[in-house]
C-alpha positions in Angstrom: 50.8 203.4 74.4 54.4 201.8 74.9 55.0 200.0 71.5 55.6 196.3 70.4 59.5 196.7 70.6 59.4 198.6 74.0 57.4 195.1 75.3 59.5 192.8 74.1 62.2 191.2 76.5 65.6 192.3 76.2 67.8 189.1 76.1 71.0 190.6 74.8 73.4 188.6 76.5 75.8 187.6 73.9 74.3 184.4 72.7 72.8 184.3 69.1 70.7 181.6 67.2 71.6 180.6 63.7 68.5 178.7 62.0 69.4 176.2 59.1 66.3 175.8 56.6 67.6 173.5 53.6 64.9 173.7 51.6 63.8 172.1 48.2 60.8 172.9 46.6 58.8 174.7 49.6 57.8 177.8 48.3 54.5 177.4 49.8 55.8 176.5 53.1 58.6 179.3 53.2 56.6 182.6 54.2 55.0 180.7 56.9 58.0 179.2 58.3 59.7 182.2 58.5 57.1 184.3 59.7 56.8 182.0 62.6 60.3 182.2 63.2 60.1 186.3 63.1 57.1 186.6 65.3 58.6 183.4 68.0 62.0 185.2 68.3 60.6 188.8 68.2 58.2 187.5 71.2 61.0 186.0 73.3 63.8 188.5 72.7 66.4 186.3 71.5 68.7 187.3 69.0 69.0 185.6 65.7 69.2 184.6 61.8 68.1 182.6 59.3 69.8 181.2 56.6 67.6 179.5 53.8 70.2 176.5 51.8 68.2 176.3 48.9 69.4 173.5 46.4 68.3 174.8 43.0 64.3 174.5 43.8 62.8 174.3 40.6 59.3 175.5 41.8 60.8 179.2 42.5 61.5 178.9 46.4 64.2 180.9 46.1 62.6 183.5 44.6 60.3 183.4 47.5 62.7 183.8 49.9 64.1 186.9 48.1 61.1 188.3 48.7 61.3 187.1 52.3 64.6 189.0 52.4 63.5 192.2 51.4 60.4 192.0 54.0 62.7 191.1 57.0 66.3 192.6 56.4 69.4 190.9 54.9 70.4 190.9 58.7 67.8 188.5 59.8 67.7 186.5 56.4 70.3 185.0 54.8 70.6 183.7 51.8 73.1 180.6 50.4 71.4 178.7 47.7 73.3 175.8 46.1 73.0 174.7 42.1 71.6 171.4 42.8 70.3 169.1 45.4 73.2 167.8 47.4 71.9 166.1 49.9 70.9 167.8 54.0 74.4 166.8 55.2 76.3 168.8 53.4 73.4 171.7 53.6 74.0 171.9 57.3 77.6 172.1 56.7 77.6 175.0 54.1 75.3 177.1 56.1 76.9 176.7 59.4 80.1 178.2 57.1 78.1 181.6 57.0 76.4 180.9 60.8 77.4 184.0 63.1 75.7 182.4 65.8 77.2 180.8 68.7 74.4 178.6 68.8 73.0 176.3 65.6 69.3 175.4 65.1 67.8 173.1 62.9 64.7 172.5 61.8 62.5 171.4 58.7 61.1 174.2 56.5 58.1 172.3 55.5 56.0 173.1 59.3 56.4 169.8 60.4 58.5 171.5 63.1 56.2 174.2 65.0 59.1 177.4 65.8 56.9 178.0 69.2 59.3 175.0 70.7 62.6 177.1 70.1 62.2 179.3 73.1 61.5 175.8 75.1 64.5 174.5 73.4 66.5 177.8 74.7 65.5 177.4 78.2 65.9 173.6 78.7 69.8 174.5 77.3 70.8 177.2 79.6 69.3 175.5 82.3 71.3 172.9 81.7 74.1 173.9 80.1 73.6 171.2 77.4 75.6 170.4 74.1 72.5 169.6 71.8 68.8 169.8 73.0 66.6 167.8 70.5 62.7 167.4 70.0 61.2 164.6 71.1 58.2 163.1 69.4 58.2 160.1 72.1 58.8 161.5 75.4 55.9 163.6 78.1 53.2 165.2 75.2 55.3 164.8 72.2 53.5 163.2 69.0 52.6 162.8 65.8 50.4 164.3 64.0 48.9 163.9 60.2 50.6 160.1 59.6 49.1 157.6 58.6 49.1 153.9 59.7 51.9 153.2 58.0 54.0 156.4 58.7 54.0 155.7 62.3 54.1 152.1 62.1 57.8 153.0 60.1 58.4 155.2 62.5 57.8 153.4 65.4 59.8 150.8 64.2 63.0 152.9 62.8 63.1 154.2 66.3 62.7 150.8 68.4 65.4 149.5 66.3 67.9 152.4 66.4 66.9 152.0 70.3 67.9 148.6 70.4 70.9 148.4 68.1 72.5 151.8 69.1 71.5 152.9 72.6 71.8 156.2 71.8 70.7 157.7 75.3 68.2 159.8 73.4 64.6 158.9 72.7 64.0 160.1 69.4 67.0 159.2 67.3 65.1 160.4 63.7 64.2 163.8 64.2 65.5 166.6 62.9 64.5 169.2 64.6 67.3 170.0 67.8 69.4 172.6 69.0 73.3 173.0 69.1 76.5 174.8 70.3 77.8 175.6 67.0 81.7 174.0 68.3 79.4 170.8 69.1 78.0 170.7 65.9 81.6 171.3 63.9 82.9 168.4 65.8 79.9 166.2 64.7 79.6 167.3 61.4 83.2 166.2 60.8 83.0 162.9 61.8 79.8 161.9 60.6 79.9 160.2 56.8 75.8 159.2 56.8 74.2 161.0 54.5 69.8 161.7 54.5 67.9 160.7 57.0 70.7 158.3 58.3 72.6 161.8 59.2 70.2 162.2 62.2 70.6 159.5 63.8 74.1 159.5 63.1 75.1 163.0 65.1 73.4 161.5 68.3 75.3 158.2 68.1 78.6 160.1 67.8 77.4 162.9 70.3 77.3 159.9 72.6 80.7 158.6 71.8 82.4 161.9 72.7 80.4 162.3 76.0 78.4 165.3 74.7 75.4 166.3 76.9 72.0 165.9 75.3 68.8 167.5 76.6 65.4 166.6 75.5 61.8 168.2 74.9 58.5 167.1 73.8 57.8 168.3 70.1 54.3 168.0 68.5 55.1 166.6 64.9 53.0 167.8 62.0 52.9 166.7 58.9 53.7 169.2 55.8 50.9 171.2 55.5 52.0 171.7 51.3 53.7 169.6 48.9 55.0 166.1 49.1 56.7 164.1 51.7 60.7 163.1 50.4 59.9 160.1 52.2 59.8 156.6 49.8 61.1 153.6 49.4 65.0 154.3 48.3 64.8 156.4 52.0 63.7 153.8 54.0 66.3 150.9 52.3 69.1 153.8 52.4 67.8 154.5 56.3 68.3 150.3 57.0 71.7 150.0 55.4 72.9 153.5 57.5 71.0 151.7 60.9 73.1 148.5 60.0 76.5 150.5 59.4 76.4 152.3 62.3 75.8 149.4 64.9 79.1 148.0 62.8 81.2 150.6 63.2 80.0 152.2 66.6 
């Protein structure tokens, strides 16, 4: 019987995929989403690693994903914790420091963000040799799932307005779950001063501004399966005042 590594595909053509979890308080969530990871990337034969930006998780995810570590390999898991929370901006940017990836993927660690997309995400980049590819939740079957009323309804309307005031030739402007050349990503990272959920939006507004390419697929959205959504109301003012700076400035 030929074994599990024999059948996977051999995709060894240079490229590798650096996946970004910032996580805060997801110990819960952490196995999973790694596991998922492991098992979607083992499948498709794409090389890869994951480094987990914990900010001083006080419910001992890091310790979790020192066990993770010694399950998968220092290799595949990588590990840059930070003292404090400091915000996802400046996660992205410390763990893109210790990327060896030519290509950047980011994602949530709480499962909102299924990893069987990645290998879609992959595909719809090669074949069209794009700068970013992000997840749509509003295009072909992309949606939402787990909200209620009021979660869509504010999310709905954060991405009709960010439609209208910033024509961002992207559907889904809020998401975080997308795919980058890492030399794109440095560029946008450097220019972009938005911090939270404003820093989204942001790196598609200035991805559009340098004439960047952006590719598109549907994305189921689920929402976290453990612990609580950072979502509240000193997100949604702070996400208004970013929306309204950026049409200013842009």
């Amino acid at each position: 019987m030929a074994s599990r590594k024999a059948l996977q595909p051999n995709r060894d053509n240079g490229d590798k995929y650096s996946v970004l979890l910032p996580t805060y308080n997801e110990r819960e969530n952490l196995p999973l989403i790694v596991w998922l990871l492991v098992k979607y990337f083992g499948e498709s034969g794409y090389n890869y690693e994951i480094i987990v930006i914990d900010d001083g998780s006080p419910d001992g995810t890091l310790e979790v994903a020192e066990q993770l570590q010694k399950i998968y390999g220092e290799e595949k898991i990588l590990l840059r914790p930070r003292a404090k929370k400091l915000g996802l901006g400046t996660a992205y940017i410390h763990g893109m420091k210790h990327a060896t990836g030519n290509f950047i993927i980011i994602m949530d660690a709480d499962l909102s963000h299924h990893p069987k997309f990645i290998p879609e995400f992959i595909e719809k980049q090669k074949k069209g040799n794009y700068d970013l590819v992000s997840g749509t939740r509003y295009q072909g079957n992309g949606g939402v799932y787990g909200w209620d009323l009021r979660r869509k309804l504010i999310s709905r309307g954060a991405n009709f307005l960010t439609q209208v005031l910033l024509r961002p030739g992207a559907s889904d402007l809020t998401g975080s779950f997308r795919l980058y050349k890492k030399k794109v990503l440095e560029s946008l990272v450097e220019r972009c001063v938005s911090k939270g959920y404003v820093f989204q939006m942001e790196m598609i507004v200035r991805a559009r501004q340098l004439n960047y390419t952006i590719g598109e697929v549907p994305i189921s959205f689920v929402d976290r399966v453990y612990g609580e959504s950072k979502l509240g109301g000193n997100e949604i003012i702070s996400f208004v005042k970013g929306l309204l700076t950026l049409f200013a400035t842009t």
